[in-house]
Each structure stands twice: as C-alpha cells, then as structure tokens.
N, CA, C and O atoms as a Tripos MOL2 file, in Angstrom:
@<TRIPOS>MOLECULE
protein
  220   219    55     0     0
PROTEIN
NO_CHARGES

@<TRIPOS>ATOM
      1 N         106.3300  -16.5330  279.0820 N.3       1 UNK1
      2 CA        106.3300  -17.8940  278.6260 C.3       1 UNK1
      3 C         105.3090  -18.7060  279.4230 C.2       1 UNK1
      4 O         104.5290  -19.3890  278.7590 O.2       1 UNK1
      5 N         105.1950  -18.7280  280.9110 N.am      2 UNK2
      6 CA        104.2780  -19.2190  281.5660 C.3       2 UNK2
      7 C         102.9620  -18.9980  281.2570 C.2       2 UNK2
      8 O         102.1240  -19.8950  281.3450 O.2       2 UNK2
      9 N         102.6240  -17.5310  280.7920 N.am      3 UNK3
     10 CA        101.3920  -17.6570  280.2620 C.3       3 UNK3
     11 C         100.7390  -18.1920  279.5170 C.2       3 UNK3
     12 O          99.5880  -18.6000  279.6690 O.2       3 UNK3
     13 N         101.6560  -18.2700  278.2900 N.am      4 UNK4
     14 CA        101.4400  -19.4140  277.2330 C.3       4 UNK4
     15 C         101.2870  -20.5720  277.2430 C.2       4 UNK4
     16 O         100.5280  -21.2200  276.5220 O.2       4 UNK4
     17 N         102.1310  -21.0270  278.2270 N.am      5 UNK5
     18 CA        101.8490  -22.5330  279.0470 C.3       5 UNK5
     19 C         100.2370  -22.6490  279.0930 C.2       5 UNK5
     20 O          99.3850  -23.1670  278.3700 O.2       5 UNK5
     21 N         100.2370  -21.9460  280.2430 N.am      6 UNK6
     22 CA         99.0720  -21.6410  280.8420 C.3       6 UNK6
     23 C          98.0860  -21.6090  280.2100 C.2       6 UNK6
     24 O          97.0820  -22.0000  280.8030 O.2       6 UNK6
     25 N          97.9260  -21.1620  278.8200 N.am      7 UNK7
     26 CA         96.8190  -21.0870  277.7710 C.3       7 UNK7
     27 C          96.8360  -22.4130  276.9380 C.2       7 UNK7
     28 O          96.3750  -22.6160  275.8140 O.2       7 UNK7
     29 N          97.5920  -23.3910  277.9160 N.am      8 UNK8
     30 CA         97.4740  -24.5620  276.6510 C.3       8 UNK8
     31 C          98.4330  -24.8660  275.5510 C.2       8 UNK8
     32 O          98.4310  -25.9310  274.9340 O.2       8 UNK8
     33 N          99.3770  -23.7240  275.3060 N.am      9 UNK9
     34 CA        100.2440  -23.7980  273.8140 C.3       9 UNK9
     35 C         101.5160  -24.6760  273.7080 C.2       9 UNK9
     36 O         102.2660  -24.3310  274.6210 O.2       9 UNK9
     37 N         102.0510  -25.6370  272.9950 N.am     10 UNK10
     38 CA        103.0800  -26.2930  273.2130 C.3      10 UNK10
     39 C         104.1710  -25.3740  272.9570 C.2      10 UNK10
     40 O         104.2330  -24.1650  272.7390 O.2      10 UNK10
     41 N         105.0080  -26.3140  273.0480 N.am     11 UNK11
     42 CA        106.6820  -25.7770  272.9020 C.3      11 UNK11
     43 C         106.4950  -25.1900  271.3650 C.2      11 UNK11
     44 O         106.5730  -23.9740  271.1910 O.2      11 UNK11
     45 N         106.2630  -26.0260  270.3260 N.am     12 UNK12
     46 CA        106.5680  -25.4480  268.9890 C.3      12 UNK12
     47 C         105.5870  -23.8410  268.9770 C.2      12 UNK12
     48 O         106.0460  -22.7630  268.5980 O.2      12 UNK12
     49 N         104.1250  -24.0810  269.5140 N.am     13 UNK13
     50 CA        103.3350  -22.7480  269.4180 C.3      13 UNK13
     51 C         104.1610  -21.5480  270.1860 C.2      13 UNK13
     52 O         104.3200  -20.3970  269.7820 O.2      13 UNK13
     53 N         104.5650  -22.0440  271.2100 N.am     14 UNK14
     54 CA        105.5310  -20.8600  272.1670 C.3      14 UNK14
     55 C         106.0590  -20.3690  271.0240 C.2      14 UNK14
     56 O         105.3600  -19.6570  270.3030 O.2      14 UNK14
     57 N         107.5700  -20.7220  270.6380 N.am     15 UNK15
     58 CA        108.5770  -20.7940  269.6550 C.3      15 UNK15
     59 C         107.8720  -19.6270  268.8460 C.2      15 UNK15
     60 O         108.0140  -18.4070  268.9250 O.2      15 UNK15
     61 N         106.9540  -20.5200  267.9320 N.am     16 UNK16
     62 CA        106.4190  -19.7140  267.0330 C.3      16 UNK16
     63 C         106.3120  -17.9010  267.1660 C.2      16 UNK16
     64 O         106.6180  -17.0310  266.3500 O.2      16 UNK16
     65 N         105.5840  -17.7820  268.9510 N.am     17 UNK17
     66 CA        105.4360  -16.4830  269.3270 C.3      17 UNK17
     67 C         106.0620  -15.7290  269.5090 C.2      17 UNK17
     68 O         105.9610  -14.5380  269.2150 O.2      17 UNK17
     69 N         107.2720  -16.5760  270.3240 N.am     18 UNK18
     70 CA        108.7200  -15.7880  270.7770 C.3      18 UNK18
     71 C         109.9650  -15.7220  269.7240 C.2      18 UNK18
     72 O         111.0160  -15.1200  269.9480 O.2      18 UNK18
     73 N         109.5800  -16.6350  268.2310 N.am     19 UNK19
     74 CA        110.8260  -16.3640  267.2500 C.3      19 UNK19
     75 C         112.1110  -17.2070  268.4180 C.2      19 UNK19
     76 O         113.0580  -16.6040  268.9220 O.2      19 UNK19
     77 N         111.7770  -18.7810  268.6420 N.am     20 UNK20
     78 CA        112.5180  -19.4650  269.7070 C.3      20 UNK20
     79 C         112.0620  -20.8340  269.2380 C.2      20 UNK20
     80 O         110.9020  -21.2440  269.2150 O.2      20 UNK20
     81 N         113.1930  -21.4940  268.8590 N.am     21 UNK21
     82 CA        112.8110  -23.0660  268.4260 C.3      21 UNK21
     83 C         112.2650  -23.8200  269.9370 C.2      21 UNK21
     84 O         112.5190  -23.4040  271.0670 O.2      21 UNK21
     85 N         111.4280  -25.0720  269.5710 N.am     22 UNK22
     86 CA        110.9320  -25.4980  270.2210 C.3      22 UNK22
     87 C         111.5270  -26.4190  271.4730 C.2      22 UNK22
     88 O         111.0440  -27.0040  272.4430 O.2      22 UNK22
     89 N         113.3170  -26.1410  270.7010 N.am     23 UNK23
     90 CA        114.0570  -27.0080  271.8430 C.3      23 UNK23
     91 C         114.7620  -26.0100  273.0480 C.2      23 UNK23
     92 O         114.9860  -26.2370  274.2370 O.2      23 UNK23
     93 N         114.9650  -25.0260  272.3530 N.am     24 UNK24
     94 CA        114.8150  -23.7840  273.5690 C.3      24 UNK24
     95 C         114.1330  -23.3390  274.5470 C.2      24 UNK24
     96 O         114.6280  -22.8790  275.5760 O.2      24 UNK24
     97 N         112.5840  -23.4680  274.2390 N.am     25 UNK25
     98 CA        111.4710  -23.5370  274.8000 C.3      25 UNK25
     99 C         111.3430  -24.6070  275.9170 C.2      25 UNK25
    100 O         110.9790  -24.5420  277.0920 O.2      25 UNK25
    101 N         111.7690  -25.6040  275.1320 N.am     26 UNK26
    102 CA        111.8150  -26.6380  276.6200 C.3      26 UNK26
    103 C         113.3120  -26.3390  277.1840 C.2      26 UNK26
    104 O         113.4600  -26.1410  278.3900 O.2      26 UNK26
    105 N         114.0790  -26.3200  276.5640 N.am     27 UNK27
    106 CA        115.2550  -25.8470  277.8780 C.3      27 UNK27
    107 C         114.7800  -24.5700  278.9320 C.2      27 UNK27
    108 O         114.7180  -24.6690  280.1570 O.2      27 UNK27
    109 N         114.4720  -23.3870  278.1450 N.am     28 UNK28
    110 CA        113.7400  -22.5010  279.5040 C.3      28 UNK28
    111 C         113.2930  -22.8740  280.3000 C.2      28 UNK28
    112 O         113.6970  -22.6620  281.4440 O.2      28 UNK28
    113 N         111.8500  -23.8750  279.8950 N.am     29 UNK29
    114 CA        110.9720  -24.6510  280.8830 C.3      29 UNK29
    115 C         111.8020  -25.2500  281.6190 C.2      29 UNK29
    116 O         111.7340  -24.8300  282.7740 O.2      29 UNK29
    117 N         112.6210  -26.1120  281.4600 N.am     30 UNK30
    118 CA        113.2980  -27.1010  282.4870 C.3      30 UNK30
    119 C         113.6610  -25.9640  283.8730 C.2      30 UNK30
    120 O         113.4570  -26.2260  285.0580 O.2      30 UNK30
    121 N         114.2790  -24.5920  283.2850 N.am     31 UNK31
    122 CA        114.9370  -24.0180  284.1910 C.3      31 UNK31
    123 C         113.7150  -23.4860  284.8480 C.2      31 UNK31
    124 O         113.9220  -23.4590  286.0610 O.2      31 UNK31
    125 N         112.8690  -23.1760  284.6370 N.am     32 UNK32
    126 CA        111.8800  -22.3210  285.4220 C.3      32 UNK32
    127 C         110.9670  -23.4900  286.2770 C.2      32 UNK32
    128 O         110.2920  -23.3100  287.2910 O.2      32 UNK32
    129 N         111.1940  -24.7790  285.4870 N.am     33 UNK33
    130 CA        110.0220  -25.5760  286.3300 C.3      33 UNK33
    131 C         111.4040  -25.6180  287.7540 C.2      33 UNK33
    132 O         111.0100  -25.3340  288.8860 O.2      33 UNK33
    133 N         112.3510  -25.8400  287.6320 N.am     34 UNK34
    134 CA        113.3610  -26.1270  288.2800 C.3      34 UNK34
    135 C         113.2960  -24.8650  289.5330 C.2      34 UNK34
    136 O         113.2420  -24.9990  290.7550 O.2      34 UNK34
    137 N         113.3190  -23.9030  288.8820 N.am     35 UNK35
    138 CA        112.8360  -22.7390  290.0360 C.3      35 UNK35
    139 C         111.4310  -22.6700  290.9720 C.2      35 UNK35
    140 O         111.2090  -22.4200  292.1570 O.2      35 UNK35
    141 N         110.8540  -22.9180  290.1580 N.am     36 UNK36
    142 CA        109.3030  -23.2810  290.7390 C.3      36 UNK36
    143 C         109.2210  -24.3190  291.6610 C.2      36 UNK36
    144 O         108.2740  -24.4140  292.4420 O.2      36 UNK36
    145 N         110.2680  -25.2040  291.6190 N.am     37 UNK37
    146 CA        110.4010  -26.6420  292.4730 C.3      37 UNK37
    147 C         108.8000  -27.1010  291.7860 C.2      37 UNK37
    148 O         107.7920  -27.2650  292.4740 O.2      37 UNK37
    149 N         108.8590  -27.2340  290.4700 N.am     38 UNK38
    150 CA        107.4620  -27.8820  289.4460 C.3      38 UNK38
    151 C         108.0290  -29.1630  289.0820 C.2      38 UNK38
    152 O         109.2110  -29.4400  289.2870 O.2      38 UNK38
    153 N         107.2070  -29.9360  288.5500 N.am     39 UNK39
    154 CA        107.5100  -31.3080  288.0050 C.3      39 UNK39
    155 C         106.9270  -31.6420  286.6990 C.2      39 UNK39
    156 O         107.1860  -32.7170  286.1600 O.2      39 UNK39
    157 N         105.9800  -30.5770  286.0490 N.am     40 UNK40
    158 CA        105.5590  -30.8290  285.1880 C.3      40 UNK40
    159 C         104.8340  -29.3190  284.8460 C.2      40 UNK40
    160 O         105.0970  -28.4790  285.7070 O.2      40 UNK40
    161 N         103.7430  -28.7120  283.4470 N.am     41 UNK41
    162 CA        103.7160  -27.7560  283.0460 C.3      41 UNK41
    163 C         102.5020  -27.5260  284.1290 C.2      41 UNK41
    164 O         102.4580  -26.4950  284.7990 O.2      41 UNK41
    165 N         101.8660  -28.2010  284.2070 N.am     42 UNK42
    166 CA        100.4580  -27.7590  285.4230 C.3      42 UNK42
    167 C         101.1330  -27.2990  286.5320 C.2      42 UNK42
    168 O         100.9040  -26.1360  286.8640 O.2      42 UNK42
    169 N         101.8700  -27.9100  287.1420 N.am     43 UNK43
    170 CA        101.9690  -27.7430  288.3850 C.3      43 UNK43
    171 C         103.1440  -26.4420  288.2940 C.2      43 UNK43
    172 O         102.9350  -25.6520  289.2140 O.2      43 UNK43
    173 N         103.9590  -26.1540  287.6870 N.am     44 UNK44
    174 CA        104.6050  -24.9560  286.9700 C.3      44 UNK44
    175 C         103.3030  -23.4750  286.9610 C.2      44 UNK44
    176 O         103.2900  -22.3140  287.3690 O.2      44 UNK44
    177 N         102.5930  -24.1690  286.4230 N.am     45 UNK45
    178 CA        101.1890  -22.6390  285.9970 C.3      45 UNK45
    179 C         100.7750  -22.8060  287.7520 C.2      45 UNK45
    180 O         100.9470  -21.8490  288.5070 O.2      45 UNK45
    181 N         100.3530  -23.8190  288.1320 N.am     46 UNK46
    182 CA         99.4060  -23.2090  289.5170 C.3      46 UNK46
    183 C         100.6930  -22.8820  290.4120 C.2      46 UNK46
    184 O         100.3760  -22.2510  291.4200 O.2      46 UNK46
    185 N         102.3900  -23.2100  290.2810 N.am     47 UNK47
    186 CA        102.9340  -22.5340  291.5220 C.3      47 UNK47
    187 C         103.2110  -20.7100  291.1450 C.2      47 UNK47
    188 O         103.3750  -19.8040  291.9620 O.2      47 UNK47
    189 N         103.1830  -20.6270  289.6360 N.am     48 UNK48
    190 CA        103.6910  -19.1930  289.3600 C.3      48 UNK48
    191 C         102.2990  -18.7580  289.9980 C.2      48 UNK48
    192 O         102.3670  -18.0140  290.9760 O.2      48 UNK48
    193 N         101.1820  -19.1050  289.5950 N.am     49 UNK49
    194 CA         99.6120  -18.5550  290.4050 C.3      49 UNK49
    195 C          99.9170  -17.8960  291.5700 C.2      49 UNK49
    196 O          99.6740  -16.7400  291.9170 O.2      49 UNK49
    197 N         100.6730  -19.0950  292.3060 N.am     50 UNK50
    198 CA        100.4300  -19.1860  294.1430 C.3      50 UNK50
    199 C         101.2760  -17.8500  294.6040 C.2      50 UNK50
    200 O         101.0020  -17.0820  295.5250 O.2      50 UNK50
    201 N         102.9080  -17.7790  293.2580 N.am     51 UNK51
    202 CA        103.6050  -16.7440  293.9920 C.3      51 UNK51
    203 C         102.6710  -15.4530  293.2120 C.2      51 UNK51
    204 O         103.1560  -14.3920  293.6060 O.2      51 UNK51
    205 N         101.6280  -15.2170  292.3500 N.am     52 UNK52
    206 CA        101.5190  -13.6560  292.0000 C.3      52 UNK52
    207 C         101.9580  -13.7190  290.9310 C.2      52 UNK52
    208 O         101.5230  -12.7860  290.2560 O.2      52 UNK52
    209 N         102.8610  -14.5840  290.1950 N.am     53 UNK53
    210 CA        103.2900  -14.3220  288.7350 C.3      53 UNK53
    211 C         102.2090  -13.9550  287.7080 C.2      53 UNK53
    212 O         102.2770  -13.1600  286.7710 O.2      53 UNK53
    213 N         101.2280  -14.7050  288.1050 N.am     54 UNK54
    214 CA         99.8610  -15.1070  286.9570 C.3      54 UNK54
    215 C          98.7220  -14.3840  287.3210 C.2      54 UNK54
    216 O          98.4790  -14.2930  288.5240 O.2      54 UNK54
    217 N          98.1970  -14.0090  286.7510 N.am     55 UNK55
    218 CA         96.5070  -13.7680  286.9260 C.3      55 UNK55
    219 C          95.5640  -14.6210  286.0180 C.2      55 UNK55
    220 O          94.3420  -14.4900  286.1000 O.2      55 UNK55
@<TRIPOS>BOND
     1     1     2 1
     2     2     3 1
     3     3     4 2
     4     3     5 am
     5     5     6 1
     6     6     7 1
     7     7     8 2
     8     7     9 am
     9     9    10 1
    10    10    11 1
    11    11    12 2
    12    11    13 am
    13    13    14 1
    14    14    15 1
    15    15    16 2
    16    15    17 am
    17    17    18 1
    18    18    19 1
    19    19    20 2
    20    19    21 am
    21    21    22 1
    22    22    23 1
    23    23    24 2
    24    23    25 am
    25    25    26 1
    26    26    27 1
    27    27    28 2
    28    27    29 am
    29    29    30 1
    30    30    31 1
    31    31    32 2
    32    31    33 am
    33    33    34 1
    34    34    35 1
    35    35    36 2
    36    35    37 am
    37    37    38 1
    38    38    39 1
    39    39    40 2
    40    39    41 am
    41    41    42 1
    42    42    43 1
    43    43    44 2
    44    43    45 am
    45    45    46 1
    46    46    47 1
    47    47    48 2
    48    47    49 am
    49    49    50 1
    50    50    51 1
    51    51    52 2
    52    51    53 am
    53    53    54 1
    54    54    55 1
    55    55    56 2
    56    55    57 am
    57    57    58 1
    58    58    59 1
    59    59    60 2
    60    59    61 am
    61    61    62 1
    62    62    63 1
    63    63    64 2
    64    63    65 am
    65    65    66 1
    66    66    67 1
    67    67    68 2
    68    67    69 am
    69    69    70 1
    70    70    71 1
    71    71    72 2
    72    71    73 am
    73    73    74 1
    74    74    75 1
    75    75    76 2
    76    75    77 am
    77    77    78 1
    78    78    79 1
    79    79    80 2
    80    79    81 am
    81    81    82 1
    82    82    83 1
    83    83    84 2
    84    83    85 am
    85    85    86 1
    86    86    87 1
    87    87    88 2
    88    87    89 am
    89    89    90 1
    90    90    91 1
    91    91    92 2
    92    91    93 am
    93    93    94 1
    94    94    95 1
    95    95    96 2
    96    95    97 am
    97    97    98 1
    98    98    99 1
    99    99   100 2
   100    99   101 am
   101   101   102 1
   102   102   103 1
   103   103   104 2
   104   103   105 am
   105   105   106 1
   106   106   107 1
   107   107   108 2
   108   107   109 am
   109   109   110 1
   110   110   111 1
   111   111   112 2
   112   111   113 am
   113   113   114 1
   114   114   115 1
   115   115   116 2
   116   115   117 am
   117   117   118 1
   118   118   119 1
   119   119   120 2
   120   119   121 am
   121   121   122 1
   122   122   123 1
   123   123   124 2
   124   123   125 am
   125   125   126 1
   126   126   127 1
   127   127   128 2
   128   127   129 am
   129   129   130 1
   130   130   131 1
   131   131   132 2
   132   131   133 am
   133   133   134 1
   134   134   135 1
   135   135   136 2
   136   135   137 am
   137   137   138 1
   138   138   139 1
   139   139   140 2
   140   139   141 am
   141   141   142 1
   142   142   143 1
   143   143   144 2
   144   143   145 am
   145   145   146 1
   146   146   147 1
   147   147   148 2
   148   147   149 am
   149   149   150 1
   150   150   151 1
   151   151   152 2
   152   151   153 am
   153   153   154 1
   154   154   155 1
   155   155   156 2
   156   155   157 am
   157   157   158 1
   158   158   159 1
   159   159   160 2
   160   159   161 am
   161   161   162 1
   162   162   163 1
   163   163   164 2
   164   163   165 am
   165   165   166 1
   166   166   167 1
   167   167   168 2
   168   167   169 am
   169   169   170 1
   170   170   171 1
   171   171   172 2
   172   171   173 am
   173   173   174 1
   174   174   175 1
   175   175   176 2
   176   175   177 am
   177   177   178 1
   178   178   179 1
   179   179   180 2
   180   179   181 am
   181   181   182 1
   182   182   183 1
   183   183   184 2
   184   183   185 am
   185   185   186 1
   186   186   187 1
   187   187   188 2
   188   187   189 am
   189   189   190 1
   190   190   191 1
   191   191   192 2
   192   191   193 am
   193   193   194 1
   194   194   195 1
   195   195   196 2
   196   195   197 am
   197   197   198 1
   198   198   199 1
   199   199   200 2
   200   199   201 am
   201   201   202 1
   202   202   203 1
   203   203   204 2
   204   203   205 am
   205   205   206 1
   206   206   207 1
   207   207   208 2
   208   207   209 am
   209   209   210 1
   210   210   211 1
   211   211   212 2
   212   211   213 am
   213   213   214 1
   214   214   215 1
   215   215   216 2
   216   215   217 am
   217   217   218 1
   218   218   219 1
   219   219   220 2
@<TRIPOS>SUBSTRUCTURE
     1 UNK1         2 RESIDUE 1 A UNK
     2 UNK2         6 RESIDUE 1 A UNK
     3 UNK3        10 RESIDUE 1 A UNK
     4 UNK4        14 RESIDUE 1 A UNK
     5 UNK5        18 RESIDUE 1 A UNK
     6 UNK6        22 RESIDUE 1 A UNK
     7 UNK7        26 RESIDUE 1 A UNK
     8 UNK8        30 RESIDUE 1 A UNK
     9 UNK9        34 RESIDUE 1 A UNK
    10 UNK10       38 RESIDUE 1 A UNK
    11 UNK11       42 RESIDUE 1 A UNK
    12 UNK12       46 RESIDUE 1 A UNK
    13 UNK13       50 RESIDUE 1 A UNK
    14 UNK14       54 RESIDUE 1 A UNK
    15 UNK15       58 RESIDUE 1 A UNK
    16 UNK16       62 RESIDUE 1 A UNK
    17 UNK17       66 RESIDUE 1 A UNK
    18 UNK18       70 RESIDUE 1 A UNK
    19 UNK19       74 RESIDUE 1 A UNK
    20 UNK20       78 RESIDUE 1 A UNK
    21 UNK21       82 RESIDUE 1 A UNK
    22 UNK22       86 RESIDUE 1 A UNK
    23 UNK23       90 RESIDUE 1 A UNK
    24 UNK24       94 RESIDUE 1 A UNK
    25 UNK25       98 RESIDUE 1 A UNK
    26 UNK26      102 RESIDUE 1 A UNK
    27 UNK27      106 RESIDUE 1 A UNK
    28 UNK28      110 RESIDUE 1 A UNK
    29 UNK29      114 RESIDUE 1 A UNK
    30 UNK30      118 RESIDUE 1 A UNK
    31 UNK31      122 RESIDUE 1 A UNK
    32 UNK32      126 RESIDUE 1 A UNK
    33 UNK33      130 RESIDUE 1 A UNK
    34 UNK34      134 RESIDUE 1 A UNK
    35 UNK35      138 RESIDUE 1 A UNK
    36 UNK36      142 RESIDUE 1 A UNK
    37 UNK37      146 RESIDUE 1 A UNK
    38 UNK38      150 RESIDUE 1 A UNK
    39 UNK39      154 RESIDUE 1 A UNK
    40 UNK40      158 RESIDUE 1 A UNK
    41 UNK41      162 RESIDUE 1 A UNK
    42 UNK42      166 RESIDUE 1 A UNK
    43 UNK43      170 RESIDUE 1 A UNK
    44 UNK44      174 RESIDUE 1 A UNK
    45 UNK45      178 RESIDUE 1 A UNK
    46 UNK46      182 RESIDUE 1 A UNK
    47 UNK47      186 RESIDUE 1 A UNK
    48 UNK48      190 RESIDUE 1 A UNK
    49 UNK49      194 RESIDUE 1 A UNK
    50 UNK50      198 RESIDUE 1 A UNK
    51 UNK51      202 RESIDUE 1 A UNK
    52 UNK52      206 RESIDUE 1 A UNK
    53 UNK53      210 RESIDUE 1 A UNK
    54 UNK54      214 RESIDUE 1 A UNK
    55 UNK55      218 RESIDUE 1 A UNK
C-alpha cells in the first residue's frame, strides 16, 4: 500500500488495485501512519524509506 502512496495514487486508485473501497484505504493508512509515528502521506513514504520498507 505504501508504495502506491508513494507513486502518487489516491485512496480511490489504491482501492481500485487492491479490490478495497476507498474508505478502507484510508482506515489502513490511519493505522500505518499511526505506526510510522507519520502525520501525513509524505512523511509516511520517507519514514517507511528511513526503516528499509521502500526502495
């Protein structure tokens, strides 16, 4: 899912990929920005970066 972030795609484009409505999509996000200690989708993509999640 972060990758997709990461490429720019909103919640509905996610959805679209994963067969996951777009309000699901942001509930995941909430939980993962929440893990990330993120505040928003940027700062979400550069902390998964920092741990190795991302290339």
């Amino acid at each position: 899912m972060l990758t997709l972030v990461s490429h720019g795609k909103t919640n509905k484009q996610i959805g679209a990929v994963l067969y996951l409505s777009p309000a699901t999509i942001h509930s995941h996000l909430k939980k993962v920005f929440r893990k990330l200690d993120a505040n928003d989708r940027a700062h979400a993509v550069a902390q998964a970066f920092r741990a190795g999640m991302l290339q």
